[in-house]
PABA-94956 format. One record per residue: residue in three letters; x, y, z negated of N, C-alpha, C in turn. Coordinates in steps of 0.02 Angstrom, whole numbers, padded with zeros to 5 digits, always signed. Layout:
ALAXYZXYZXYZ;...
END
This chain:
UNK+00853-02657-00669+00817-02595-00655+00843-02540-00701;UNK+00863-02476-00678+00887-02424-00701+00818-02392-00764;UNK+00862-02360-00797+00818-02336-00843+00771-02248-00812;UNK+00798-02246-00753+00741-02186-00717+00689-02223-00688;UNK+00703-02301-00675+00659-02329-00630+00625-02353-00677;UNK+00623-02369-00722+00564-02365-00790+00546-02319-00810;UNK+00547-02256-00804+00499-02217-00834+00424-02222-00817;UNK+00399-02195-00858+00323-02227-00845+00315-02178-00796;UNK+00267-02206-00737+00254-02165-00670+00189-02143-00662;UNK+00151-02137-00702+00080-02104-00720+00098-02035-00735;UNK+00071-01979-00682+00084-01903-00685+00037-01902-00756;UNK+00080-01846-00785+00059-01803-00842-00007-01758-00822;UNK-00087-01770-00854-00131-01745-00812-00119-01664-00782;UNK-00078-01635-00815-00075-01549-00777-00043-01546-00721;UNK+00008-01607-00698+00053-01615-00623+00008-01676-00577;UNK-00055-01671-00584-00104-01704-00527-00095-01672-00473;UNK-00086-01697-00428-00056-01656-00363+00002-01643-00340;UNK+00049-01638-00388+00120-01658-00397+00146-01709-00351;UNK+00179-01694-00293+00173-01737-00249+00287-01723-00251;UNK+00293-01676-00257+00380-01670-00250+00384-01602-00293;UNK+00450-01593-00309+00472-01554-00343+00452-01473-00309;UNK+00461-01447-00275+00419-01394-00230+00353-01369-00267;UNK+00306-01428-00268+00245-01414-00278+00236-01372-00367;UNK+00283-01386-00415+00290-01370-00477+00298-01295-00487;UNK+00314-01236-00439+00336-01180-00450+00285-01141-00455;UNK+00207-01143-00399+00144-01127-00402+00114-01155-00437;UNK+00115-01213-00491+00086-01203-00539+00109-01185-00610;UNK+00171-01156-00619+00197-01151-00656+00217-01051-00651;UNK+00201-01030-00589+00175-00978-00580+00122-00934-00617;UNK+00060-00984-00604-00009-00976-00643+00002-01009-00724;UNK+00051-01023-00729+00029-01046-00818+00079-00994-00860;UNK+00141-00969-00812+00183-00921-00882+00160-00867-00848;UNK+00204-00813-00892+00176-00737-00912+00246-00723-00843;UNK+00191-00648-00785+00235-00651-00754+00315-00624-00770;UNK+00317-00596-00837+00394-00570-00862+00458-00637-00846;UNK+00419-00695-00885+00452-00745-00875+00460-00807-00837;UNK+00426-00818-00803+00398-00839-00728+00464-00788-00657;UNK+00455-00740-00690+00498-00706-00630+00580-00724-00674;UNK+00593-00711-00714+00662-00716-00739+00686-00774-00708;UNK+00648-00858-00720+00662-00901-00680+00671-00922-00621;UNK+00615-00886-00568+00625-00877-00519+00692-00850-00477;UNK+00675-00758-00491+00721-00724-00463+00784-00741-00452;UNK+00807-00730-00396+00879-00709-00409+00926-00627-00407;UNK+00974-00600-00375+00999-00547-00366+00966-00512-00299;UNK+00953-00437-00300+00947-00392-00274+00910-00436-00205;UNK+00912-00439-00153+00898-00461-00092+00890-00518-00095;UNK+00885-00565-00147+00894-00644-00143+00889-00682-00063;UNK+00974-00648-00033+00993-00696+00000+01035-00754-00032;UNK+01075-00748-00059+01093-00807-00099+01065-00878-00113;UNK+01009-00842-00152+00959-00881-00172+00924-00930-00109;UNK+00914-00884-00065+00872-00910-00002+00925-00960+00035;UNK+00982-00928+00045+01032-00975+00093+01043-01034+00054;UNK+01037-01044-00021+01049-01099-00046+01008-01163-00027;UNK+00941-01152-00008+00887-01184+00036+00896-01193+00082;UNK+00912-01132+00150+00942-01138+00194+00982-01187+00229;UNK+01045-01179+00193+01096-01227+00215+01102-01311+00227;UNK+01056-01330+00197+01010-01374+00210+00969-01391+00262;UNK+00962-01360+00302+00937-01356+00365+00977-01365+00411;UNK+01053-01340+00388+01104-01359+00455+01115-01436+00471;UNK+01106-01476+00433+01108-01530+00449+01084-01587+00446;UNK+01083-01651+00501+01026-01704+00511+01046-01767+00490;UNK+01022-01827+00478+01055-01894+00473+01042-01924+00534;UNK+01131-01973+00521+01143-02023+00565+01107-02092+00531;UNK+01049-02132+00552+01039-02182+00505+01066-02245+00516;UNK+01086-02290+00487+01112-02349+00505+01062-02405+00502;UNK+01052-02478+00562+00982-02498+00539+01011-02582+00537;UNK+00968-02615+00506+00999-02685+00497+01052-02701+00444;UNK+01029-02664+00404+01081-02664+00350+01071-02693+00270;UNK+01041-02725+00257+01010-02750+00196+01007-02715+00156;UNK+00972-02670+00158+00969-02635+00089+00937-02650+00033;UNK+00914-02711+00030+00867-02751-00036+00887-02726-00096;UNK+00957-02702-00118+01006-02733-00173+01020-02616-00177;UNK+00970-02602-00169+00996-02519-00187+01002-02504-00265;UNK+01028-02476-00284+01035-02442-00356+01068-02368-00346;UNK+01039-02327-00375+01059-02256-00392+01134-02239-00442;UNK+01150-02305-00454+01204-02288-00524+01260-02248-00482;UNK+01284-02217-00521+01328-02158-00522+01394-02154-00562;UNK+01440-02142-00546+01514-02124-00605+01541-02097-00605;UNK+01535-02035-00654+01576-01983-00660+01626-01979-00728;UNK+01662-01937-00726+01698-01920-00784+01701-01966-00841;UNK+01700-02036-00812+01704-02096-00854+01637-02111-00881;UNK+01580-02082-00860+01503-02113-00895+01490-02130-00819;UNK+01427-02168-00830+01385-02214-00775+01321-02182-00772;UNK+01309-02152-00738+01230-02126-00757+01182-02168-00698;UNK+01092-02157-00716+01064-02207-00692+01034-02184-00626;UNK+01073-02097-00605+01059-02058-00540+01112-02005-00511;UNK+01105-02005-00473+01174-01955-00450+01174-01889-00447;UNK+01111-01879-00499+01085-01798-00512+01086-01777-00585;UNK+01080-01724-00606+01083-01711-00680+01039-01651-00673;UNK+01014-01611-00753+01009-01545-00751+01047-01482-00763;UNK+01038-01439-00730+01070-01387-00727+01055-01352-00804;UNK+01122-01304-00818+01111-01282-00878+01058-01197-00853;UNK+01006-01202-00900+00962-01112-00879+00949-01099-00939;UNK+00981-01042-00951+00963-01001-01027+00905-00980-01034;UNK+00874-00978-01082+00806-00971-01142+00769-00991-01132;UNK+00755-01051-01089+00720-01106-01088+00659-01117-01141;UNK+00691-01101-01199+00616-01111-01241+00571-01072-01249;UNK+00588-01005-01192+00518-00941-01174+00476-00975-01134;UNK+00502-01032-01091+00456-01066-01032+00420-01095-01069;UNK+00444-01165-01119+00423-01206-01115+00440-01230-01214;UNK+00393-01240-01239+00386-01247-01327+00462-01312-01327;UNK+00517-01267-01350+00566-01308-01364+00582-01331-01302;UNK+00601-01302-01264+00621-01313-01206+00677-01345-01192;UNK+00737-01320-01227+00791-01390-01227+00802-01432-01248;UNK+00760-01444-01303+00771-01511-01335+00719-01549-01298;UNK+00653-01524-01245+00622-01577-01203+00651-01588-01143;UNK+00692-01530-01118+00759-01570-01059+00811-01625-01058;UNK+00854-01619-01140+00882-01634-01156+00863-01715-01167;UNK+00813-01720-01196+00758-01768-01219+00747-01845-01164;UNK+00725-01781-01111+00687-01813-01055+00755-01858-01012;UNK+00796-01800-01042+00876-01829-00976+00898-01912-01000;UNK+00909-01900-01061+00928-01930-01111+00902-02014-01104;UNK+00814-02007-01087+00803-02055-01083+00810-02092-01005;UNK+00820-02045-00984+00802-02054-00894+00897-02074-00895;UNK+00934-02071-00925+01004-02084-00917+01043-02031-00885;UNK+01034-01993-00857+01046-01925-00822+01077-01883-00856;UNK+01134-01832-00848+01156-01785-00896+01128-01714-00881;UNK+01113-01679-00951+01103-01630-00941+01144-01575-00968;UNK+01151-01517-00934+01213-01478-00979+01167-01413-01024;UNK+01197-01410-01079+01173-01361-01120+01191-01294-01101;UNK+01143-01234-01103+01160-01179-01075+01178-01140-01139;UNK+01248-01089-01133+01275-01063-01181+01229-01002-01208;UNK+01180-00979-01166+01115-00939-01195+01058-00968-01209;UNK+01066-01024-01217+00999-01068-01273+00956-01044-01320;UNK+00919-01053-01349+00873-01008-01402+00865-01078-01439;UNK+00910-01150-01442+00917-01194-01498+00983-01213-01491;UNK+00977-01240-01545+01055-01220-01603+01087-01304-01553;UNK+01150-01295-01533+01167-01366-01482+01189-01416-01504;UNK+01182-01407-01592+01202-01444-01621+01137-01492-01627;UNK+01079-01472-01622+01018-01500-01638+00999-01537-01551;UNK+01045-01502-01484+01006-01536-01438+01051-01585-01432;UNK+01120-01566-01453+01174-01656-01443+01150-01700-01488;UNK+01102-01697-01524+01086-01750-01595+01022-01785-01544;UNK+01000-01724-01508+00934-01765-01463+00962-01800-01399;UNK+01007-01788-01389+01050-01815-01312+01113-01813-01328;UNK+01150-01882-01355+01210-01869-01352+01263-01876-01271;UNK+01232-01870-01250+01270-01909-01165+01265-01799-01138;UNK+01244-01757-01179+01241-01691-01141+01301-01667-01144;UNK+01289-01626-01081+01375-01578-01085+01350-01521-01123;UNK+01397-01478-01126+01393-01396-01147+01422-01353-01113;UNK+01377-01310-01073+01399-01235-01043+01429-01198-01087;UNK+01481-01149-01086+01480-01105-01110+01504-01041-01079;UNK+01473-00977-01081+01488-00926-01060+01546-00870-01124;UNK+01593-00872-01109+01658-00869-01123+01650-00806-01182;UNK+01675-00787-01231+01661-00717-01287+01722-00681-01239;UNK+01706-00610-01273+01733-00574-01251+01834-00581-01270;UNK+01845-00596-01329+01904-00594-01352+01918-00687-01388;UNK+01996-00700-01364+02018-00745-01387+02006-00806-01451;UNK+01986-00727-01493+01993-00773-01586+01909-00797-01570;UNK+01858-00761-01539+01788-00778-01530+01798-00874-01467;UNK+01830-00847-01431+01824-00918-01383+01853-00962-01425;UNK+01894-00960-01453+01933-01009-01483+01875-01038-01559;UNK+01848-01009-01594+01811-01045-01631+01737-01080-01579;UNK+01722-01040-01537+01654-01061-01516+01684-01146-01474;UNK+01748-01156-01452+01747-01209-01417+01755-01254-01482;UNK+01807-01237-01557+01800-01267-01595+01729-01287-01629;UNK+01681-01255-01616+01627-01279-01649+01584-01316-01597;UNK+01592-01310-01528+01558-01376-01489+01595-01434-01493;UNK+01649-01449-01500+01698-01491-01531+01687-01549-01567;UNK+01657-01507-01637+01633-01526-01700+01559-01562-01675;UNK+01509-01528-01643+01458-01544-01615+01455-01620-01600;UNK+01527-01635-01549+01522-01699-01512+01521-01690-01443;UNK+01494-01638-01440+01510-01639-01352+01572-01656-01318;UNK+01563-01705-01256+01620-01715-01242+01656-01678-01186;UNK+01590-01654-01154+01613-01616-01073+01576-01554-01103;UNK+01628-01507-01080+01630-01442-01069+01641-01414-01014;UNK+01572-01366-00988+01562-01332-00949+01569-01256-00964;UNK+01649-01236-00904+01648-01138-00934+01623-01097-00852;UNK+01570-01060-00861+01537-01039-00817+01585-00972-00792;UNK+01614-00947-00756+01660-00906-00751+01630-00856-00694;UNK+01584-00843-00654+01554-00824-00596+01521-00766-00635;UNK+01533-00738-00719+01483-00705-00739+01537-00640-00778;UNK+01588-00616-00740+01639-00545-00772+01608-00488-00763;UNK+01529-00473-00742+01500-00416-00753+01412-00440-00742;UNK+01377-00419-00775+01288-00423-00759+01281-00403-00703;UNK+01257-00440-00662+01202-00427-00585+01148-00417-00605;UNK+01149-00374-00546+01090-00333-00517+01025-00380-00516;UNK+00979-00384-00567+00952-00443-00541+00868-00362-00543;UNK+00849-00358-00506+00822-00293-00499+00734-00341-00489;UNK+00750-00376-00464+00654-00404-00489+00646-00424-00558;UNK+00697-00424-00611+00674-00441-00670+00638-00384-00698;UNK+00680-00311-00669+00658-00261-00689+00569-00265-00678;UNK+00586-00287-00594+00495-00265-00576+00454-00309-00598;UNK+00472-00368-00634+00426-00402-00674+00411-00393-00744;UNK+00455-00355-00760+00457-00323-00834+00478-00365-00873;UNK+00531-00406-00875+00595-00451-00915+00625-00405-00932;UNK+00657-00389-00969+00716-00349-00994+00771-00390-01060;UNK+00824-00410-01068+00851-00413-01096+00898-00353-01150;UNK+00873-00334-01199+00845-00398-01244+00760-00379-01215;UNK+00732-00426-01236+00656-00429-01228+00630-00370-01252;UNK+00550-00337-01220+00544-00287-01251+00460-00297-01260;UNK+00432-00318-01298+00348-00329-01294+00344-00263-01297;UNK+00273-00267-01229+00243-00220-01223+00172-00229-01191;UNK+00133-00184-01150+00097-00192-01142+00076-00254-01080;UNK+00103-00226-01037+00103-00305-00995+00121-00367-01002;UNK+00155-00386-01073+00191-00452-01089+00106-00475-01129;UNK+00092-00418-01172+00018-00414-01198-00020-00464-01161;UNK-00051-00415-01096-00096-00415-01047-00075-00498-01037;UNK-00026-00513-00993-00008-00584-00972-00014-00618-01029;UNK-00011-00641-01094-00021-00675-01118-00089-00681-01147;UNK-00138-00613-01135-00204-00637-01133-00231-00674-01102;UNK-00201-00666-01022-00215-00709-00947-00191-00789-00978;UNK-00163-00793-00994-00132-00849-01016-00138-00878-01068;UNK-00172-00887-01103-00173-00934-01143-00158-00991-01186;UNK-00136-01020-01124-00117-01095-01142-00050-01093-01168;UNK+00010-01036-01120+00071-01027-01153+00072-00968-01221;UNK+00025-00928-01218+00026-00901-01274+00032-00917-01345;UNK-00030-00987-01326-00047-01028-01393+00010-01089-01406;UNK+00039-01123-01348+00063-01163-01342+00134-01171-01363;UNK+00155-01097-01323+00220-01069-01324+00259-01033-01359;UNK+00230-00973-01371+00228-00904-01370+00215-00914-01486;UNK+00172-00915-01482+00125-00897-01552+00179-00979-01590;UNK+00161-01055-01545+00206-01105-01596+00244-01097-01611;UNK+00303-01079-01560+00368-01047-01585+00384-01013-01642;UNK+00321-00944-01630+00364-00901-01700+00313-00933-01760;UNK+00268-00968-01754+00248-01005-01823+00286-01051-01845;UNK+00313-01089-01836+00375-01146-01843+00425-01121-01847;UNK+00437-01070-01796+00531-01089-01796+00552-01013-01802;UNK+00511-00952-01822+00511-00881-01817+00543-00849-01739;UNK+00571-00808-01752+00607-00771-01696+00650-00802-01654;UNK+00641-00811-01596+00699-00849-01562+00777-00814-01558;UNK+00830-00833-01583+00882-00804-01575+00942-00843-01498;UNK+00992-00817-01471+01047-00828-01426+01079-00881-01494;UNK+01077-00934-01485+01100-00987-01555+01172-00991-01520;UNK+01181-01002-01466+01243-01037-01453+01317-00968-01405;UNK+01299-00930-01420+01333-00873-01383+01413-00870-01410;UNK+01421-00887-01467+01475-00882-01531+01471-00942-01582;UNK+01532-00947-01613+01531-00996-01682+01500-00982-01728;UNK+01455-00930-01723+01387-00908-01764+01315-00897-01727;UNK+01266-00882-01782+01208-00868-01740+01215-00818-01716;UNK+01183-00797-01651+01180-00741-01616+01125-00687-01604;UNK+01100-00638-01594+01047-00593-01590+00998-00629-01584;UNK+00930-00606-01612+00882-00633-01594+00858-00586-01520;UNK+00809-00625-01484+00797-00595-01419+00759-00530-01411;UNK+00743-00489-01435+00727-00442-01467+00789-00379-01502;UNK+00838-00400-01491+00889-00367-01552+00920-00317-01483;UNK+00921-00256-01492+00986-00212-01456+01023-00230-01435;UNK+01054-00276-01483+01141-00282-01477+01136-00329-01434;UNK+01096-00367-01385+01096-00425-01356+01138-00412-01288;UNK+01111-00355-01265+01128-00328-01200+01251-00324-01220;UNK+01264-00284-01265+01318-00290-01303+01353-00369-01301;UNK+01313-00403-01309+01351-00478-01336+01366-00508-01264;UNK+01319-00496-01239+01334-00535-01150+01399-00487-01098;UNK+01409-00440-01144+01463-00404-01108+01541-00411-01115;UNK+01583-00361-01096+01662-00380-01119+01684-00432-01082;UNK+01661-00475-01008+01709-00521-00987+01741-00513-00914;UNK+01740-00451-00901+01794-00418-00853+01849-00446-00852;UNK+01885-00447-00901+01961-00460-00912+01973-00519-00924;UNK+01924-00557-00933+01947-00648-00936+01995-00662-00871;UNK+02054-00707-00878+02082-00737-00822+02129-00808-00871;UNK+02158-00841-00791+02153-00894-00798+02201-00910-00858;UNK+02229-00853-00890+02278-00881-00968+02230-00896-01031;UNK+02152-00861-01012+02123-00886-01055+02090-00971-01028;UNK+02086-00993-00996+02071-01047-00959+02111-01095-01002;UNK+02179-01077-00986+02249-01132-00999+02238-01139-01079;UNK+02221-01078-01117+02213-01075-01189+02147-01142-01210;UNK+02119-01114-01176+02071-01178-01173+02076-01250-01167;UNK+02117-01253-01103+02113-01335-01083+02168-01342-01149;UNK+02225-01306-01170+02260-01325-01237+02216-01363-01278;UNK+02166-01313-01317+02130-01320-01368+02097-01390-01347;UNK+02044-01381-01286+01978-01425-01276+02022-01510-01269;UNK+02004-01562-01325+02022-01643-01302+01977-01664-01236;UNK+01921-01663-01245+01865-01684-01201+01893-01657-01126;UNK+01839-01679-01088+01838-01659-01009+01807-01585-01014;UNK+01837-01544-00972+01848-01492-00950+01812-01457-00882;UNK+01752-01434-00881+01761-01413-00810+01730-01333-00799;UNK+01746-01323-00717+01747-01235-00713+01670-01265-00671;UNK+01625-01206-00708+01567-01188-00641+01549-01101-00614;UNK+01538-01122-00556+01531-01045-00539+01580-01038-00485;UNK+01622-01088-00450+01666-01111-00401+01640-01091-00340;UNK+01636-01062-00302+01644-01040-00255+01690-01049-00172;UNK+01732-01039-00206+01807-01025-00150+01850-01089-00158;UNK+01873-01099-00103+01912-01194-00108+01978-01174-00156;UNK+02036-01117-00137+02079-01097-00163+02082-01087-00255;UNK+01990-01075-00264+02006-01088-00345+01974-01161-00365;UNK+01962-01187-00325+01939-01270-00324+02030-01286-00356;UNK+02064-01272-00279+02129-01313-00306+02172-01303-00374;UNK+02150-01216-00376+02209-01187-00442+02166-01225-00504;UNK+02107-01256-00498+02073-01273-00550+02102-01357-00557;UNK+02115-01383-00522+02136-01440-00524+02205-01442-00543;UNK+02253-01390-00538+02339-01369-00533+02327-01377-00597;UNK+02289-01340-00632+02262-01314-00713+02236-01367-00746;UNK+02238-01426-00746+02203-01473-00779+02141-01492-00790;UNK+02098-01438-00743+02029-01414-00769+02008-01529-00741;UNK+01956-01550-00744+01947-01630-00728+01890-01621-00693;UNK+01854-01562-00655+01825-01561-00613+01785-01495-00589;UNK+01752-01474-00534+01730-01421-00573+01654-01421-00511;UNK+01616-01368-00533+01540-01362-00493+01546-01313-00444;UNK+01543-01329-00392+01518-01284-00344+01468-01257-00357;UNK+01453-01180-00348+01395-01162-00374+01387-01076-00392;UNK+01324-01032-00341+01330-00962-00364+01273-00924-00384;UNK+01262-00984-00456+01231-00960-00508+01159-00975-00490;UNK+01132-01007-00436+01077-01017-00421+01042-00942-00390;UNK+01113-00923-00350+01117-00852-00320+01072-00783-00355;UNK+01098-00793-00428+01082-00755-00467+01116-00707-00465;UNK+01182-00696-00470+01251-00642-00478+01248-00615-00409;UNK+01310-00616-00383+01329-00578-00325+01280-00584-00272;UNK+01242-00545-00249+01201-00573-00193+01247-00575-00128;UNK+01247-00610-00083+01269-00631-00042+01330-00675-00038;UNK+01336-00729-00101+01394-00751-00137+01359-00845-00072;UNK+01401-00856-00018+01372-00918+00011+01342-00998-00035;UNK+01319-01025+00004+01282-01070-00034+01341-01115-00036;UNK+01346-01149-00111+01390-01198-00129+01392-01253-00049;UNK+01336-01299-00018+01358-01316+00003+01392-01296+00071;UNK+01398-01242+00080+01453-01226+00165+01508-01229+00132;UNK+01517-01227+00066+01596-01245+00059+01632-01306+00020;UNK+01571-01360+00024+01583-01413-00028+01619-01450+00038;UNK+01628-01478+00130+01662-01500+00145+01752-01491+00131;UNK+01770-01427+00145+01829-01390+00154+01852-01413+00062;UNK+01811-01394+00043+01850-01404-00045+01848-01488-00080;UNK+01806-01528-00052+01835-01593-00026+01877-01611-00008;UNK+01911-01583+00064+01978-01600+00079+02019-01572+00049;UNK+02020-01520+00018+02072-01484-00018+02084-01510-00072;UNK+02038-01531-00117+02074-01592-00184+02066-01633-00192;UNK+02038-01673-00122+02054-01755-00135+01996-01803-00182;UNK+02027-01847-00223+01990-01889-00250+01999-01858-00314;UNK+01941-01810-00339+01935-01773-00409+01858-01749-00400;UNK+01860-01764-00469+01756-01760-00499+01742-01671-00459;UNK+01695-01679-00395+01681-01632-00363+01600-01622-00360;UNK+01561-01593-00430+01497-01573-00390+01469-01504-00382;UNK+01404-01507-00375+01386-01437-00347+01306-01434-00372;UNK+01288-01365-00386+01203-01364-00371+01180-01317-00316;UNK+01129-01279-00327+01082-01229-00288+01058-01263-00242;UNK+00975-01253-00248+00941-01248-00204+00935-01332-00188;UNK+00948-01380-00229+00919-01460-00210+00843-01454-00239;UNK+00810-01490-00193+00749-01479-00203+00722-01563-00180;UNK+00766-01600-00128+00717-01655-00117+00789-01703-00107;UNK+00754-01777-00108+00814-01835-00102+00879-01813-00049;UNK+00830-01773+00004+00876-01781+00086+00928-01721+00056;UNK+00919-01695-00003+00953-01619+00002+01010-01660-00033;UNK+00980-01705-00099+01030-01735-00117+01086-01781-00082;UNK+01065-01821-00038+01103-01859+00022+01155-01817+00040;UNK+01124-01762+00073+01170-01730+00125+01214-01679+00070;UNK+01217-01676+00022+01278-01649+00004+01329-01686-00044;UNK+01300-01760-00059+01346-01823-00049+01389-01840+00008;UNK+01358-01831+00052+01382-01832+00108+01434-01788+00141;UNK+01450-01735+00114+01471-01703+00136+01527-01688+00066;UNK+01526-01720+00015+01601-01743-00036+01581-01733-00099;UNK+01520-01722-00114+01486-01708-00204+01495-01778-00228;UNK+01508-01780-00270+01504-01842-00326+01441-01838-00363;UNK+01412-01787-00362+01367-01764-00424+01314-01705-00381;UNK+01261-01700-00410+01225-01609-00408+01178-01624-00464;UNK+01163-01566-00481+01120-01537-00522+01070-01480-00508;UNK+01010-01482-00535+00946-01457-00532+00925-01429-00583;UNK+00897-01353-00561+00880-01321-00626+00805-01301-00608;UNK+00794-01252-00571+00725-01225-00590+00675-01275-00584;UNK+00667-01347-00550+00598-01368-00562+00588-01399-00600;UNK+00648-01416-00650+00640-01441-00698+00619-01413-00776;UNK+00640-01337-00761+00618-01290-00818+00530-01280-00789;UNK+00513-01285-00735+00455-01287-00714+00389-01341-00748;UNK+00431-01382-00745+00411-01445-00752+00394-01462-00833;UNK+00447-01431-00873+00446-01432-00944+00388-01366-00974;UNK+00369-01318-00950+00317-01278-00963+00265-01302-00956;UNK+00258-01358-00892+00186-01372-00884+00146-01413-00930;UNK+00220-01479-00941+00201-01528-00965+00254-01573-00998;UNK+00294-01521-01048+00345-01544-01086+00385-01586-01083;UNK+00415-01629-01101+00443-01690-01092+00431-01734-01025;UNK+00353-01760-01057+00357-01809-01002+00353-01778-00942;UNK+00331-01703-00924+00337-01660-00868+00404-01664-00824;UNK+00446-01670-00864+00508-01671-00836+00544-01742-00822;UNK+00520-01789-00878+00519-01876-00837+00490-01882-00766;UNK+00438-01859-00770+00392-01851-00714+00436-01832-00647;UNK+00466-01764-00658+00502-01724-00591+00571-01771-00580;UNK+00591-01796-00654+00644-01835-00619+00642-01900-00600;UNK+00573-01921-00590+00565-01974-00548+00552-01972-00485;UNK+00525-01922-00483+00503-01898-00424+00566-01874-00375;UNK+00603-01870-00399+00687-01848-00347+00726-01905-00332;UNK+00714-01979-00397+00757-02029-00411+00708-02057-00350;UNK+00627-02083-00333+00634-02104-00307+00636-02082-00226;UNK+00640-02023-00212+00654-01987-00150+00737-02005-00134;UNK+00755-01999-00177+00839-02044-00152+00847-02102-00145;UNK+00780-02151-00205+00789-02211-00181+00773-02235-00108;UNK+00723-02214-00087+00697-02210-00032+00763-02208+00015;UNK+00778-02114+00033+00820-02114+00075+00880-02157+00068;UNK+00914-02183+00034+00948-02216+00045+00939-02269+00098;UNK+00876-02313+00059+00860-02379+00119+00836-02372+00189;UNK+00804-02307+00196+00822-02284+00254+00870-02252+00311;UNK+00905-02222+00275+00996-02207+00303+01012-02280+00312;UNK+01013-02342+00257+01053-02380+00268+01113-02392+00230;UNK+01115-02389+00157+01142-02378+00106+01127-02400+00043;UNK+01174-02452+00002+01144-02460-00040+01168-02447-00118;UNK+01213-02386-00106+01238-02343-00181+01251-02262-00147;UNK+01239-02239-00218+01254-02183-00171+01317-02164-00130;UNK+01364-02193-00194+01446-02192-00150+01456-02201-00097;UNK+01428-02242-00029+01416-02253+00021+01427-02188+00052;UNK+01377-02159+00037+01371-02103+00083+01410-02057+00102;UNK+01427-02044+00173+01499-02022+00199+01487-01960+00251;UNK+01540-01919+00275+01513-01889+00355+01481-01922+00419;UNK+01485-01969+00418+01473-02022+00492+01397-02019+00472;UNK+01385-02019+00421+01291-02033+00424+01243-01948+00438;UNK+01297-01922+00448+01275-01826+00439+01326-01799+00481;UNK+01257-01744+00527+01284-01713+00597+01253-01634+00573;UNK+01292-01593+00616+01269-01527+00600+01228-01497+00668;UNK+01171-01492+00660+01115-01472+00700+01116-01416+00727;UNK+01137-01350+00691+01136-01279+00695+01205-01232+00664;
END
């Protein structure tokens, strides 16, 4: 028995009702402040992106196979030379610990034990040296500095860390429009005011929980992982400044990289099959389909309409993807269609506000056994199995 299939399966009393990952967003709605509640949510301008990432999911149905013994199912998984105990991981989402009291070190935590990888987001508000000490099996995002001598120490100091997989998010050479953060009143850098006030009167539980523990323990939350130093606290001017300058990145800074980086290597923010392949030409050892959880460009298509085509285009190489998985069948069908891997972000930052840690054991059982399931019903008994012949396109 896998170590997801042991987690203890007694809901955390605040996810009573908690029936699938879905159900976590309305109540996690009502417990944060809407500034930050919407940051997570939202995506860019029109969130079609966002929406088609759900969407696309709909185009297609299963073929099931019947008479097939499926007694003997297991979830194990192999990627990039680890075995994990599901064919899902978490997605990396920056400042996580506004949601949820220490928010990545209870993702990190939760993954860790569930066997699952989770990737560290390069706008963290804890230091990644402290969440690889809590999960050593995590990758690390990083969103790229503006100039050479800056990238080149920050990959040297995840290095040092231990991390072995590196994730460079590249989908991010100018700030989007993300225009409901405005209307929720997020602003980067943060700006307390009167409605952050107001909502955390409404609120309580994250005020006291969240909000007030934080800066008694651990003071001001700062961007820890942005550079080979500490970075602005969230509050600071210069924050808006530090996330800027990556217009001009291209792929010689990439190559500078895979030089430097020993570990596995990969690009997220993939899109287009043509930089699938130049990413593979490049040494990169795998990379994520993925547009940003249709945060950036609005109208940037959902990873999966292009995870078949970029399948055939590189063959047998570590190919996954996220946006918009929400249930086992979502996971199936884009196995099915050539992922090795996906990853999940917002219900799991959902999940960690409500009910910390084990909040997020909780959600990732709740997906492990929705795949366990579908599987024995498709007719399958790993995920590797799963091929085009079991998946038809409806619409």
């Amino acid at each position: 028995m896998s170590k997801v299939q042991r987690l203890r399966a007694a809901r955390p009393r605040r996810l009573r009702g908690v029936l699938a990952l879905d159900d976590l967003e309305p109540l996690a709605r009502r417990h944060l402040p809407r500034p930050v509640f919407g940051y997570i949510r939202s995506g860019s301008e029109t969130d079609f992106s966002m929406t088609d990432n759900r969407a696309a999911f709909a185009d297609y149905g299963f073929v099931t196979r019947v008479l097939q013994d499926v007694s003997g199912r297991t979830l194990r998984t192999d990627i990039l030379g680890e075995s994990y105990d599901a064919p899902f991981g978490i997605a990396p989402m920056g400042m996580s610990a506004l949601a949820a009291y220490r928010g990545d070190l209870e993702l990190a935590a939760a993954a860790s034990e569930a066997n699952v990888p989770m990737i560290v987001s390069g706008s963290s508000l804890i230091r990644l040296e402290e969440i690889r000490a809590a999960a050593p099996k995590a990758w690390f995002q990083a969103y790229l500095p503006g100039d050479a001598g800056k990238i080149e120490a920050l990959v040297d100091r995840v290095a040092r860390a231990g991390f072995e997989v590196l994730v460079l998010t590249v989908d991010t050479p100018t700030r989007a429009n993300r225009e409901s953060n405005i209307r929720t009143g997020f602003t980067t850098p943060l700006k307390p005011g009167l409605r952050l006030a107001w909502d955390g009167i409404c609120r309580p539980r994250w005020t006291v929980g969240t909000l007030a523990r934080t800066l008694l323990l651990h003071g001001m939350p700062h961007f820890e992982n942005s550079f080979a130093h500490r970075g602005a606290p969230i509050i600071a001017r210069n924050v808006e400044r530090d996330f800027s300058k990556r217009d001009h990145l291209n792929w010689t800074h990439f190559d500078a990289i895979r030089a430097q980086w020993k570990g596995r290597l990969l690009l997220k923010g993939v899109s287009s099959v043509e930089d699938a392949v130049s990413a593979r030409a490049r040494g990169a050892d795998g990379v994520i389909l993925s547009n940003h959880g249709g945060r950036q460009l609005d109208g940037t298509i959902s990873p999966l309409r292009v995870l078949e085509r970029s399948r055939d285009a590189v063959g047998d190489w570590p190919l996954m993807m996220d946006g918009g998985i929400r249930r086992g069948t979502d996971v199936m069908k884009a196995l099915a269609l050539g992922a090795d891997f996906v990853f999940v972000g917002r219900p799991f930052l959902y999940a960690a506000s409500l009910a910390g840690r084990a909040g997020v054991a909780y959600a990732i059982r709740i997906l492990a056994d929705e795949v366990e399931r579908n599987m024995g019903l498709i007719g399958i008994r790993k995920p590797a199995e799963m091929n085009r012949d079991l998946l038809v396109r409806v619409c």
